[in-house]
Structures are given as structure tokens and as C-alpha cells.
Biopython code that builds the backbone (N, CA, C, O; Angstrom):
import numpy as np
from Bio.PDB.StructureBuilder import StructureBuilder

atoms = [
    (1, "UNK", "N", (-17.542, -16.096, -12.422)),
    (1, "UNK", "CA", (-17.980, -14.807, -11.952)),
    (1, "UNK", "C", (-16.801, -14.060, -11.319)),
    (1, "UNK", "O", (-16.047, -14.608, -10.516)),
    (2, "UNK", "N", (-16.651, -12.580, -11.777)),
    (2, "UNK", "CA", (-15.559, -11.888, -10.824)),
    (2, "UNK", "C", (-15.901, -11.455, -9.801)),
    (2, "UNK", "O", (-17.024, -11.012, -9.557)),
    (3, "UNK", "N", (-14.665, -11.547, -8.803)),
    (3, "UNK", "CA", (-14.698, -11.384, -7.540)),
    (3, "UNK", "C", (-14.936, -9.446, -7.803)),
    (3, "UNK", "O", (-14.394, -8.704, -8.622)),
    (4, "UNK", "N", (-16.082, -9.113, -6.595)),
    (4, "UNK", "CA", (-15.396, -7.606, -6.043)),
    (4, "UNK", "C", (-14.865, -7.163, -5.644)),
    (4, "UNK", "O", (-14.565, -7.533, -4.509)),
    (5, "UNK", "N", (-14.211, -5.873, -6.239)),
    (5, "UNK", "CA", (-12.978, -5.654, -5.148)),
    (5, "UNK", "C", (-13.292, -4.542, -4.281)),
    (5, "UNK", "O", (-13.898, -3.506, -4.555)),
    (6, "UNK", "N", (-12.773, -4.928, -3.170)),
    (6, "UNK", "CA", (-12.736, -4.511, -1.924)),
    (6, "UNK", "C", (-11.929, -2.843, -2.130)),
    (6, "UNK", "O", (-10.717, -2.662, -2.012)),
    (7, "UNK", "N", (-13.230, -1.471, -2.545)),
    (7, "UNK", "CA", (-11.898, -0.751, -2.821)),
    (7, "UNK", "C", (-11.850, 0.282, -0.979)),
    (7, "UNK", "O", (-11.370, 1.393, -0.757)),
    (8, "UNK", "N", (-12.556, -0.693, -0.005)),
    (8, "UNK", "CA", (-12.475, -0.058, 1.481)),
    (8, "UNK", "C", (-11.343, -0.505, 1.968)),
    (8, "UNK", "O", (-10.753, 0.233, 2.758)),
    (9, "UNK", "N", (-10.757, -1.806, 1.628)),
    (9, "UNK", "CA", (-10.067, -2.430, 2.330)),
    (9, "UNK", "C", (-8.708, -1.669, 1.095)),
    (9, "UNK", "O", (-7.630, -1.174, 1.426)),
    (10, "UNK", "N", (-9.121, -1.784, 0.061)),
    (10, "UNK", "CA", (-7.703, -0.998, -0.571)),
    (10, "UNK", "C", (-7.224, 1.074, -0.290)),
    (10, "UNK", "O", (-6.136, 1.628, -0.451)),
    (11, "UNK", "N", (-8.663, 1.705, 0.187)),
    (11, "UNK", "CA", (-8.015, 2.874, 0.497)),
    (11, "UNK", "C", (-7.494, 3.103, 1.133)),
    (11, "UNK", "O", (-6.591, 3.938, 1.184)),
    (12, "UNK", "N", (-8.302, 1.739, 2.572)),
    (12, "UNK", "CA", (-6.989, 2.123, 3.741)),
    (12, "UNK", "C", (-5.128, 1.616, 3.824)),
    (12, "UNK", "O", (-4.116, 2.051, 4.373)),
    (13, "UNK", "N", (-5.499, 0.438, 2.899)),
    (13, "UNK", "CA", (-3.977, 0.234, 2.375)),
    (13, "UNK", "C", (-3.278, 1.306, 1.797)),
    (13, "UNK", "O", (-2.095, 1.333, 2.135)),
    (14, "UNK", "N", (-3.737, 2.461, 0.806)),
    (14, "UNK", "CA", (-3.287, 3.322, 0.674)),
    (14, "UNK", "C", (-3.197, 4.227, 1.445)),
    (14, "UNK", "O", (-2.126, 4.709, 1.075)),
    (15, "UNK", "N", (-3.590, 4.950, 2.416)),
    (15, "UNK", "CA", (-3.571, 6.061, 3.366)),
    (15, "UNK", "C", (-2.711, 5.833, 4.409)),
    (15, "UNK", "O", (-2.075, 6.615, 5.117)),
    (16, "UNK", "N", (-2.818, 4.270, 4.385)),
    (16, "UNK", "CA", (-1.425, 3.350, 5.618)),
    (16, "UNK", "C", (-0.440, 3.610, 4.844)),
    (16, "UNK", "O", (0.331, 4.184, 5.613)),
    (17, "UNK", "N", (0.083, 3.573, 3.791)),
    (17, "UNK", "CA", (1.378, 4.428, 2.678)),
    (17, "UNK", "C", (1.240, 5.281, 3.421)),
    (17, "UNK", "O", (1.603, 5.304, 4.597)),
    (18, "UNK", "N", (0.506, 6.368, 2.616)),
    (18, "UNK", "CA", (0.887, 7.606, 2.965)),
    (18, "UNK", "C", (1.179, 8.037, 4.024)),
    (18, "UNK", "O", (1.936, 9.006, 4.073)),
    (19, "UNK", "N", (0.599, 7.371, 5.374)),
    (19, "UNK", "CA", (1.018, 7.856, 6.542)),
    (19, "UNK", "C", (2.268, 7.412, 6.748)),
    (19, "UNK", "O", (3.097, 8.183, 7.232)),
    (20, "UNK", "N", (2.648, 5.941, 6.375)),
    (20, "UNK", "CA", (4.627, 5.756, 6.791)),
    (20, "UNK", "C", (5.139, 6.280, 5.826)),
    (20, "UNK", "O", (6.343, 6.042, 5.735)),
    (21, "UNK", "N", (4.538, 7.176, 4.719)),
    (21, "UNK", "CA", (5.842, 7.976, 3.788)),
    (21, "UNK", "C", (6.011, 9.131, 4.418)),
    (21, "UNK", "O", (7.148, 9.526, 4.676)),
    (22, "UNK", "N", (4.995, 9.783, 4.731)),
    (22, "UNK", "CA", (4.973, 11.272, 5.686)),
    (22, "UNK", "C", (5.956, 10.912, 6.449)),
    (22, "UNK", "O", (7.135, 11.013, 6.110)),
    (23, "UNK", "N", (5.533, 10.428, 7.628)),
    (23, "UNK", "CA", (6.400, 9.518, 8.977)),
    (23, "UNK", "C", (7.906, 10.384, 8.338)),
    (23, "UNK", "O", (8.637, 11.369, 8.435)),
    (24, "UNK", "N", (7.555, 8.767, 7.465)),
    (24, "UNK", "CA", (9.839, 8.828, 6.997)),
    (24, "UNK", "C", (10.628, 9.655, 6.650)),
    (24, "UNK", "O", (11.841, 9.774, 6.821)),
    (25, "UNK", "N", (9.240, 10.745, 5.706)),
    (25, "UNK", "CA", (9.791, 11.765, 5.487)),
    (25, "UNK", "C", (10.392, 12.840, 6.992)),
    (25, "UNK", "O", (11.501, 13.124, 7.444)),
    (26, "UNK", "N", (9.058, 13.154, 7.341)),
    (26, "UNK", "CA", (9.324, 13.631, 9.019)),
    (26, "UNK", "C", (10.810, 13.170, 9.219)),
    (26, "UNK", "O", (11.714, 13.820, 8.694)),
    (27, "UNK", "N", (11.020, 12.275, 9.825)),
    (27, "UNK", "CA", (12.028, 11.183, 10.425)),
    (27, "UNK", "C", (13.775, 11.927, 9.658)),
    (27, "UNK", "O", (14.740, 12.462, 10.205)),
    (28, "UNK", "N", (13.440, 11.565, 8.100)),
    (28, "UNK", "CA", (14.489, 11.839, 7.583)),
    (28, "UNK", "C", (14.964, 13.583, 7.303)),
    (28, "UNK", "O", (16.096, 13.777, 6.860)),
    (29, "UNK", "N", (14.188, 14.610, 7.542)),
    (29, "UNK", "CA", (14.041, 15.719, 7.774)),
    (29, "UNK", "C", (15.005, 16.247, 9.038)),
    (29, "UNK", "O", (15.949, 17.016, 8.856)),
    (30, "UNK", "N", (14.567, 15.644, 10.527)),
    (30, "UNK", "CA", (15.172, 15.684, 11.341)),
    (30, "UNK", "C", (16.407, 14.555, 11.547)),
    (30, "UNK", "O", (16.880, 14.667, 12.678)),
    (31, "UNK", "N", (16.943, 13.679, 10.887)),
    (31, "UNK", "CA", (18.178, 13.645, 10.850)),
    (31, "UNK", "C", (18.857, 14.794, 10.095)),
    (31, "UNK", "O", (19.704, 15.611, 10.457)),
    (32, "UNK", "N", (18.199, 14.595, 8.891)),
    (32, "UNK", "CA", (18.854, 16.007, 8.043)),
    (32, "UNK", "C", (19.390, 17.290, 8.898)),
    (32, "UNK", "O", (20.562, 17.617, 8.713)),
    (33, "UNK", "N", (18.763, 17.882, 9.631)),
    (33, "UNK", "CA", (18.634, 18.839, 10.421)),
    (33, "UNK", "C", (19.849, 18.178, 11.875)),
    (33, "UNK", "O", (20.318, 18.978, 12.685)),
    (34, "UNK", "N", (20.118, 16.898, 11.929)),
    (34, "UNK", "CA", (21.208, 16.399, 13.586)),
    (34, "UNK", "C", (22.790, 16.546, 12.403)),
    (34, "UNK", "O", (23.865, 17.111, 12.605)),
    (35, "UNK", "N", (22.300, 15.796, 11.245)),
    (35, "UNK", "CA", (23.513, 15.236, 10.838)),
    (35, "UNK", "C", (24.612, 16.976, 10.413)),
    (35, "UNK", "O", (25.804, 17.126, 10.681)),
    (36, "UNK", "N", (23.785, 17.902, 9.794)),
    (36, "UNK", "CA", (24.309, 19.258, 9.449)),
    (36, "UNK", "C", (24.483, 19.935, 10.564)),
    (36, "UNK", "O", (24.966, 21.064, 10.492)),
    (37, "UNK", "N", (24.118, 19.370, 11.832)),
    (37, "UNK", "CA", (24.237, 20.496, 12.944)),
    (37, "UNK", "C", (23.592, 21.697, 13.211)),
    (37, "UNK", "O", (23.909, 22.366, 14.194)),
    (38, "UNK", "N", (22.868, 21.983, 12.570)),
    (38, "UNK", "CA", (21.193, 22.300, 12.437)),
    (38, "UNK", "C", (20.876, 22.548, 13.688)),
    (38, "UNK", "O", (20.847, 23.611, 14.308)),
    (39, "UNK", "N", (20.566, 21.135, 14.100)),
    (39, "UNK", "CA", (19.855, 21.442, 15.656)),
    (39, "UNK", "C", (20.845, 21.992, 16.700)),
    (39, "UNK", "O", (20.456, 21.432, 17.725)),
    (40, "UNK", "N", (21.527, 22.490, 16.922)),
    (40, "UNK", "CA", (21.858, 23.613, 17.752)),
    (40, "UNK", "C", (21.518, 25.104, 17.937)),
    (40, "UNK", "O", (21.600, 25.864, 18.902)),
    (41, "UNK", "N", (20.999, 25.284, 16.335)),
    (41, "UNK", "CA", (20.053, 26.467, 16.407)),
    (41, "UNK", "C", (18.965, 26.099, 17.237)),
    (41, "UNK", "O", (18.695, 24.980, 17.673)),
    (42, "UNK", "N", (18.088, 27.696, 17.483)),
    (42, "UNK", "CA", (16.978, 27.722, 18.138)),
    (42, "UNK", "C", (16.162, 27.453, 17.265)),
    (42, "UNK", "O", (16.429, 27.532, 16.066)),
    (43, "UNK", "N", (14.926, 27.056, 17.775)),
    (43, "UNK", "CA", (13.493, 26.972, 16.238)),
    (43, "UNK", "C", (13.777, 28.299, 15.860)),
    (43, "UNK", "O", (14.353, 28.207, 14.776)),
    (44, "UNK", "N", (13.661, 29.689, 16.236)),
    (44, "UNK", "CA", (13.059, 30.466, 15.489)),
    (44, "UNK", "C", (14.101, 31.018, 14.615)),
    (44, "UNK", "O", (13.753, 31.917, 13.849)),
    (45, "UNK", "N", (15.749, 30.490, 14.602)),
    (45, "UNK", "CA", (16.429, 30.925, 13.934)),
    (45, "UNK", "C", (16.395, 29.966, 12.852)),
    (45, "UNK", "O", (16.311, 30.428, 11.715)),
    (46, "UNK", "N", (16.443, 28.773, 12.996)),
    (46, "UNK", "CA", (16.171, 27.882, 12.098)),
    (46, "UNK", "C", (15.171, 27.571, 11.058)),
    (46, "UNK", "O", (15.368, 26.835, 10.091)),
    (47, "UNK", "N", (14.338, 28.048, 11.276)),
    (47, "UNK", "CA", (13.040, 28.818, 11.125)),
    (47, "UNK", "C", (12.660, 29.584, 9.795)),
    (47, "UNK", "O", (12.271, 29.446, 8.636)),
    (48, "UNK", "N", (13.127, 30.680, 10.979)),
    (48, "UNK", "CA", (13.703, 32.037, 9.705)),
    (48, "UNK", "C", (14.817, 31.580, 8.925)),
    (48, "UNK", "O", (14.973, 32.200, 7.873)),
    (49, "UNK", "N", (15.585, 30.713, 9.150)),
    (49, "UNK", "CA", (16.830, 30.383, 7.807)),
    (49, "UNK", "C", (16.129, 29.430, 6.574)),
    (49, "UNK", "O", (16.627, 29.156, 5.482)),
    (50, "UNK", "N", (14.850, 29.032, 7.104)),
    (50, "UNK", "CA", (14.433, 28.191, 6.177)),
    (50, "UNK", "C", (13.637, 28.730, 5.062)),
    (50, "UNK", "O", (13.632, 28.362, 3.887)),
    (51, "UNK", "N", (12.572, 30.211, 5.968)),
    (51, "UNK", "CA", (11.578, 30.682, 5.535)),
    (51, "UNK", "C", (12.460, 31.566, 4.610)),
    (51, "UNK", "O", (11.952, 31.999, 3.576)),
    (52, "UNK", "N", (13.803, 31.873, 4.928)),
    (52, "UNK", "CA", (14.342, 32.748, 3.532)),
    (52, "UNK", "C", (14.844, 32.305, 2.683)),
    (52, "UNK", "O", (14.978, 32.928, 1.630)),
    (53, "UNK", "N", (15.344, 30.934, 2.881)),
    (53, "UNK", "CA", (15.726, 29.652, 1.622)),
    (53, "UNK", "C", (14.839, 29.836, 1.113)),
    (53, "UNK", "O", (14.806, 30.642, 0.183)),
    (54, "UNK", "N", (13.463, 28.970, 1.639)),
    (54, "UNK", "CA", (12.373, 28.935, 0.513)),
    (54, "UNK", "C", (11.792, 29.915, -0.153)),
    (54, "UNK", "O", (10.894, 29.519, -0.897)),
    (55, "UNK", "N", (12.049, 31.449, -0.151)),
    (55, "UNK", "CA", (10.880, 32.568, -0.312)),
    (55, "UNK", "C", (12.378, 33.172, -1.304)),
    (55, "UNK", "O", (12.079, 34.230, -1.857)),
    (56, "UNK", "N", (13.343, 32.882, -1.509)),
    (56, "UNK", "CA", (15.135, 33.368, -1.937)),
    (56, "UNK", "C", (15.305, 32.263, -3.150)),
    (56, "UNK", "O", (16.362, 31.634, -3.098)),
    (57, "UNK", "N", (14.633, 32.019, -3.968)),
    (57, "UNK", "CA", (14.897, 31.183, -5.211)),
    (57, "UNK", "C", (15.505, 31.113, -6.600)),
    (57, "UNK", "O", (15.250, 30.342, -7.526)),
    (58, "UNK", "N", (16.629, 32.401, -6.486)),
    (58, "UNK", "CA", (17.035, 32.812, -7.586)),
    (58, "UNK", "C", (17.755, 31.011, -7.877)),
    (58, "UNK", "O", (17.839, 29.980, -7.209)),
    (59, "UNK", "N", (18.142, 31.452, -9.237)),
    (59, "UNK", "CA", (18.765, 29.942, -9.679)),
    (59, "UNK", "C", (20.291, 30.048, -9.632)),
    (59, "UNK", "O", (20.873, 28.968, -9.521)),
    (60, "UNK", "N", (21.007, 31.091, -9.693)),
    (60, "UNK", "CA", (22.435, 30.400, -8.961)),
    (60, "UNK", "C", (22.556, 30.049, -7.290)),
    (60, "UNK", "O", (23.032, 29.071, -6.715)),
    (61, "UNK", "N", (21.986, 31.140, -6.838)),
    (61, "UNK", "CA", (21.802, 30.248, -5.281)),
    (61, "UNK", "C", (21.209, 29.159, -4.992)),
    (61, "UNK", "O", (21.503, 28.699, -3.889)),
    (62, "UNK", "N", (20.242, 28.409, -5.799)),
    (62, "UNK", "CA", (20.036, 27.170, -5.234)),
    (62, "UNK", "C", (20.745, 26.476, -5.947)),
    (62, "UNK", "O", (20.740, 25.277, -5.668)),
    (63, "UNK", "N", (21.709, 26.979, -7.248)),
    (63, "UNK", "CA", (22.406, 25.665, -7.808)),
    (63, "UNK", "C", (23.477, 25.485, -6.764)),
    (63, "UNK", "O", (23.701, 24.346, -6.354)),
    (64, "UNK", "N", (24.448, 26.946, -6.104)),
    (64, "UNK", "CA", (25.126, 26.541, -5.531)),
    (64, "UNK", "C", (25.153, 26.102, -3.992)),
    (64, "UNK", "O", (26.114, 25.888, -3.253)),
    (65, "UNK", "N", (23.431, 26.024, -3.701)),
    (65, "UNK", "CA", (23.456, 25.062, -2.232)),
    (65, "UNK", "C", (22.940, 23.929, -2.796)),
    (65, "UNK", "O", (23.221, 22.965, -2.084)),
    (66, "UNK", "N", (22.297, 23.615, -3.778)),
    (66, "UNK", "CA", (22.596, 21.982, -4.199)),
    (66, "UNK", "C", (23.837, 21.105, -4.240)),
    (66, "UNK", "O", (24.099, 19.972, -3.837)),
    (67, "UNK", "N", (24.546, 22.128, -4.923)),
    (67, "UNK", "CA", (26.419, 21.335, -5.377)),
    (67, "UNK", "C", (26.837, 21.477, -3.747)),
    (67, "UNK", "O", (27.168, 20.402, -3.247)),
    (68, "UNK", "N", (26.873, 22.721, -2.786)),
    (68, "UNK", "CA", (27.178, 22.444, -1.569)),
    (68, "UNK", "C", (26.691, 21.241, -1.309)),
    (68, "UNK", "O", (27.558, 20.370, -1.247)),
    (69, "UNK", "N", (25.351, 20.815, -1.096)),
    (69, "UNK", "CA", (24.367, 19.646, -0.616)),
    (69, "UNK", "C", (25.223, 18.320, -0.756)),
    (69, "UNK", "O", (25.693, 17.567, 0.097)),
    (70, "UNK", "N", (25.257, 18.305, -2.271)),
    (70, "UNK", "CA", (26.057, 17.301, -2.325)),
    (70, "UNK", "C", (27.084, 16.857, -2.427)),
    (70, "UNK", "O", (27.367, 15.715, -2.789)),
    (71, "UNK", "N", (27.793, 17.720, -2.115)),
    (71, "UNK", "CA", (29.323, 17.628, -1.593)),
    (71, "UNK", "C", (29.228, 17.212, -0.559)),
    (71, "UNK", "O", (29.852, 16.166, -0.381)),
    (72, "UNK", "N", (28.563, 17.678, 0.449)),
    (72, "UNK", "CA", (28.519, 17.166, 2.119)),
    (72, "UNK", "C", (27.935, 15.931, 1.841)),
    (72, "UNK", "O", (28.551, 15.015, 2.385)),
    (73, "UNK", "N", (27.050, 15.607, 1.246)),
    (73, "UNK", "CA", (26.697, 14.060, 1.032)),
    (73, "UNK", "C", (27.784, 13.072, 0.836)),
    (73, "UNK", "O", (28.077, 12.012, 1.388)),
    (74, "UNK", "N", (28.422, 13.962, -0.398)),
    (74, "UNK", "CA", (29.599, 12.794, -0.804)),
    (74, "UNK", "C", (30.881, 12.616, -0.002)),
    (74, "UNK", "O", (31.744, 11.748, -0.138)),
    (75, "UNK", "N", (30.807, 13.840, 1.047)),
    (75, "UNK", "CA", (31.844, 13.249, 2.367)),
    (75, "UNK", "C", (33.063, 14.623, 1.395)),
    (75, "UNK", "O", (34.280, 14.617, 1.579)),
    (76, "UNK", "N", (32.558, 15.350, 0.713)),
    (76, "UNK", "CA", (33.752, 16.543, 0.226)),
    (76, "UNK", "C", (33.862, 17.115, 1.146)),
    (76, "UNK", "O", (35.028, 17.376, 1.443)),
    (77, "UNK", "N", (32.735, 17.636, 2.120)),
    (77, "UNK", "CA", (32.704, 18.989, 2.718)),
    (77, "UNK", "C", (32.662, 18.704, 4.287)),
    (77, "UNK", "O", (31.939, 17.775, 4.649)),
    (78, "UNK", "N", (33.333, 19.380, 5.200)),
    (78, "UNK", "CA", (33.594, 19.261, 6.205)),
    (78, "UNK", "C", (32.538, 19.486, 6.791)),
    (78, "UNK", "O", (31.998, 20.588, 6.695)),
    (79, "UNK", "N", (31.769, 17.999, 7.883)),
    (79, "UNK", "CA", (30.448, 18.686, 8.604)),
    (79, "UNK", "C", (31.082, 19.404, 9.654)),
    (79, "UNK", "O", (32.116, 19.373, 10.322)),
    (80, "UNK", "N", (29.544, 20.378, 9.462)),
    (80, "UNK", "CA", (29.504, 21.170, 11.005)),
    (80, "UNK", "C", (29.094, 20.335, 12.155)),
    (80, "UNK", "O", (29.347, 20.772, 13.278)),
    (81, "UNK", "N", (28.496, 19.195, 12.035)),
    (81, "UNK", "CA", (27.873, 18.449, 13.135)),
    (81, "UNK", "C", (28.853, 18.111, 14.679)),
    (81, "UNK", "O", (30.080, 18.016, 14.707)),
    (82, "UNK", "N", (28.124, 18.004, 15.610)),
    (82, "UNK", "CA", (29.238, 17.838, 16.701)),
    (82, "UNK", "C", (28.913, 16.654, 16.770)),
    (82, "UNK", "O", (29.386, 16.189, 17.807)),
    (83, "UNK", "N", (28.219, 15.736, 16.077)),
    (83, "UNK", "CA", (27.548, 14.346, 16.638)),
    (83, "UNK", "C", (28.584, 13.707, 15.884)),
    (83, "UNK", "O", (29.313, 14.289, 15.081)),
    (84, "UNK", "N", (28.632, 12.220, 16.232)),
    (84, "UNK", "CA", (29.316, 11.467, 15.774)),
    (84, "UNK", "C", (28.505, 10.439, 14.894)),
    (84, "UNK", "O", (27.278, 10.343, 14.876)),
    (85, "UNK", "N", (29.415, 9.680, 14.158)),
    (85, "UNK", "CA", (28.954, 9.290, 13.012)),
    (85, "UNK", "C", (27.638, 7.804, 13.606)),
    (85, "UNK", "O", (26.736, 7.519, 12.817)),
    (86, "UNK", "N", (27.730, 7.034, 14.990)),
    (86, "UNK", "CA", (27.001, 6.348, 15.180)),
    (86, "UNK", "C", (25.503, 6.732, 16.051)),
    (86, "UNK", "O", (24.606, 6.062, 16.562)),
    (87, "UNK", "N", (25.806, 8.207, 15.892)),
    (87, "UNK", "CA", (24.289, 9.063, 16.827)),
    (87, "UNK", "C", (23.124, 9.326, 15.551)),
    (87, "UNK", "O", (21.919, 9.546, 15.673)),
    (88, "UNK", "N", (23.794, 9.238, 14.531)),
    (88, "UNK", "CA", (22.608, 9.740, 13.779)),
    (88, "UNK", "C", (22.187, 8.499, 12.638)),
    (88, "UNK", "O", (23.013, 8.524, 11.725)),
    (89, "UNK", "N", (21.044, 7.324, 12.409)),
    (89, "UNK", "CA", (20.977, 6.788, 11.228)),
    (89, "UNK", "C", (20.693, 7.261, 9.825)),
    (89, "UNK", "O", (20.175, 8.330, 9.503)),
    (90, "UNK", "N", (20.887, 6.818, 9.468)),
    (90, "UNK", "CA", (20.525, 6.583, 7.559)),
    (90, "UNK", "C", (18.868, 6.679, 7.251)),
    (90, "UNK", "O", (17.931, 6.957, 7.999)),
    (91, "UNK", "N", (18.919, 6.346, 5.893)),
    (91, "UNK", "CA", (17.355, 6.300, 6.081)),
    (91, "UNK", "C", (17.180, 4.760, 4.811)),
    (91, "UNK", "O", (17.914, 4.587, 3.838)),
    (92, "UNK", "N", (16.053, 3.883, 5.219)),
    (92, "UNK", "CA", (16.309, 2.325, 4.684)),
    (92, "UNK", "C", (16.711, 2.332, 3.157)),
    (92, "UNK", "O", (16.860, 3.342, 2.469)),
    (93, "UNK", "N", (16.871, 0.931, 2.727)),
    (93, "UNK", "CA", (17.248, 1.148, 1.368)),
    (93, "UNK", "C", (15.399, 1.458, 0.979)),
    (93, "UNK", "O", (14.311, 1.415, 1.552)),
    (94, "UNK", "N", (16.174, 1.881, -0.823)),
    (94, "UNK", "CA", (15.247, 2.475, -1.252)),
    (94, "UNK", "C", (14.348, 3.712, -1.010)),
    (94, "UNK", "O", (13.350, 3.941, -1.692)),
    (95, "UNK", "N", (14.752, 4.452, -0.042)),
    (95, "UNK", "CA", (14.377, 5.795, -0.021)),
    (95, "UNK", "C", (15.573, 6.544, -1.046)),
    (95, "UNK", "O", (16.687, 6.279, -1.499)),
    (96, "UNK", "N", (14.364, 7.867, -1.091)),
    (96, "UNK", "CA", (15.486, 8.875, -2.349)),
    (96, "UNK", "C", (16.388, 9.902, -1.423)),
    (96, "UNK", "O", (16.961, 10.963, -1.672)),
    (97, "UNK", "N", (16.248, 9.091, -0.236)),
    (97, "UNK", "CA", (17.149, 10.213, 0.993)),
    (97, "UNK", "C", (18.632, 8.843, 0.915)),
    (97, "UNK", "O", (18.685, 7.648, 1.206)),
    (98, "UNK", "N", (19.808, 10.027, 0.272)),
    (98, "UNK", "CA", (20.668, 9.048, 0.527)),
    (98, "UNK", "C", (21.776, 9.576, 1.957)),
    (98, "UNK", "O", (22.169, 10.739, 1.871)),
    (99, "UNK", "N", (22.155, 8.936, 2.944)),
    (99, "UNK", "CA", (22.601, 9.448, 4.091)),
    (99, "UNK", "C", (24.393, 9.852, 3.312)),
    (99, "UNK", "O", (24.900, 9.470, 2.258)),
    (100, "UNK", "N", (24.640, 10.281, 3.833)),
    (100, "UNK", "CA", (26.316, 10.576, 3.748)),
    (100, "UNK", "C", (27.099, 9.409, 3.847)),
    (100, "UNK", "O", (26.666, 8.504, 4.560)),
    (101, "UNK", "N", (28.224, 9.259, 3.234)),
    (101, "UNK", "CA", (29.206, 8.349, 3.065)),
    (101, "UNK", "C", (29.676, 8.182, 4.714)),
    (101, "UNK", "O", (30.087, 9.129, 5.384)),
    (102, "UNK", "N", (29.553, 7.022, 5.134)),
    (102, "UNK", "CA", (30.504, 6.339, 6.433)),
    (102, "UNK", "C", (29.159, 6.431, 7.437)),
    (102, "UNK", "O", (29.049, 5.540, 8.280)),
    (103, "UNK", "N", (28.239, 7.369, 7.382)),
    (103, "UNK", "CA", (26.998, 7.090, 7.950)),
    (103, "UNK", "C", (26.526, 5.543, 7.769)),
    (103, "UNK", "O", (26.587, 5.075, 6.631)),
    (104, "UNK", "N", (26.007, 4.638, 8.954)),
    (104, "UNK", "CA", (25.308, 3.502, 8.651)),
    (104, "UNK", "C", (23.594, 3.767, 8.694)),
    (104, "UNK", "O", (22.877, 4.400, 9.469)),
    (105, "UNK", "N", (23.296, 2.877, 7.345)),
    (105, "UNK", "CA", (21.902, 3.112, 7.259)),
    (105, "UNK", "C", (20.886, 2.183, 8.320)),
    (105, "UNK", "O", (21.009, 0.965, 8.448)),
    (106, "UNK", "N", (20.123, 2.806, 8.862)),
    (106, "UNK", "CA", (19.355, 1.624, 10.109)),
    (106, "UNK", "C", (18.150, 1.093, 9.088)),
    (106, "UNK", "O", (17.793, 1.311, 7.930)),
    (107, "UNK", "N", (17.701, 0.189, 10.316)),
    (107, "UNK", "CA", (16.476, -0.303, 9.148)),
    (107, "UNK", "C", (15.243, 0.311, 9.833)),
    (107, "UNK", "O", (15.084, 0.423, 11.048)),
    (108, "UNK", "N", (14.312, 0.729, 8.765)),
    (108, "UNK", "CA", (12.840, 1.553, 9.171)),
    (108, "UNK", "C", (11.869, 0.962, 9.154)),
    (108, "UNK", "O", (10.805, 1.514, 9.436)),
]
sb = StructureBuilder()
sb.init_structure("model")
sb.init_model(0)
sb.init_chain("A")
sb.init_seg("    ")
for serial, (resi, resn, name, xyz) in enumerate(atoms, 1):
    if name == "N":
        sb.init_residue(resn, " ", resi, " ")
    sb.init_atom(name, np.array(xyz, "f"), 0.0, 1.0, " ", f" {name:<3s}", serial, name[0])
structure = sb.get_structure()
């Protein structure tokens, strides 16, 4: 005879995902925001720089803040950050957030 499956005990296994992917995401958002130097803005300037990124979608401007993006990833581009390289972590293996070169990744 087959067993039933438990699909109470499996939604909350799923929704427990989703809540530590949100989380990490959260988490890795605001490094994003320490490691670029970001947070020295105020919210509402930061804010408004975001709300006109996202609402400003022509396709050479986001190709060329992608290639910016990842230049600063790959350690090309000079950060603005005033923090130093052991104030801000990484984000664990296997996330699709990869931290910058010489950054150490912590564990999550």
C-alpha cells in the first residue's frame, strides 16, 4: 500500500524556501547597496535614483550599466565605497549574487 503524502508538511517546507530566499535576497541587496557606497545617500535620494533606473529602460543604458556592473564585480572599476574590504560579506556559495573579487564570502 502507498504511503500518503503529507502535502501540509511539504507546503510549509516550501514557504520556509521562500522565506530564506526573500531573506537572502533582502540581505544581498543591502550589501549591494554598502559595497557601491550607496549607503551614504539619503533614502529619498537613493530612492529616486532607483525609481528612475527602473522607469529609464532604454537598451543602451542598461547595456552600459550592466558592462559598468560588471566591471566593478570583476575588480576593473574603482569602488566608490569607503568601507573596507572585511566590513562587507559575500553572499554563500551557490547564490547567483557573485560578491566582487578579494571580497570574502561568509557563510549564510
Amino acid at each position: 500500500m502507498r504511503k500518503p503524502r503529507d502535502y501540509d508538511s511539504e507546503l510549509k517546507a516550501l514557504n520556509d524556501k521562500a522565506k530564506l530566499l526573500k531573506e537572502r535576497k533582502v540581505r544581498q541587496l543591502g550589501e549591494l547597496v554598502t559595497i557601491t557606497g550607496a549607503d551614504t545617500l539619503d533614502m529619498e535620494t537613493l530612492a529616486g535614483a532607483l525609481l528612475t533606473v527602473a522607469a529609464n529602460r532604454s537598451t543602451n543604458e542598461v547595456e552600459g550599466w550592466r558592462r559598468r556592473g560588471r566591471d566593478f564585480f570583476q575588480g576593473k572599476a574603482s569602488s566608490p565605497s569607503r568601507r573596507t574590504q572585511s566590513d562587507v560579506g559575500g553572499a554563500a556559495a551557490g547564490d547567483s549574487y557573485a560578491p566582487p573579487s578579494g571580497i570574502k564570502a561568509s557563510a549564510a
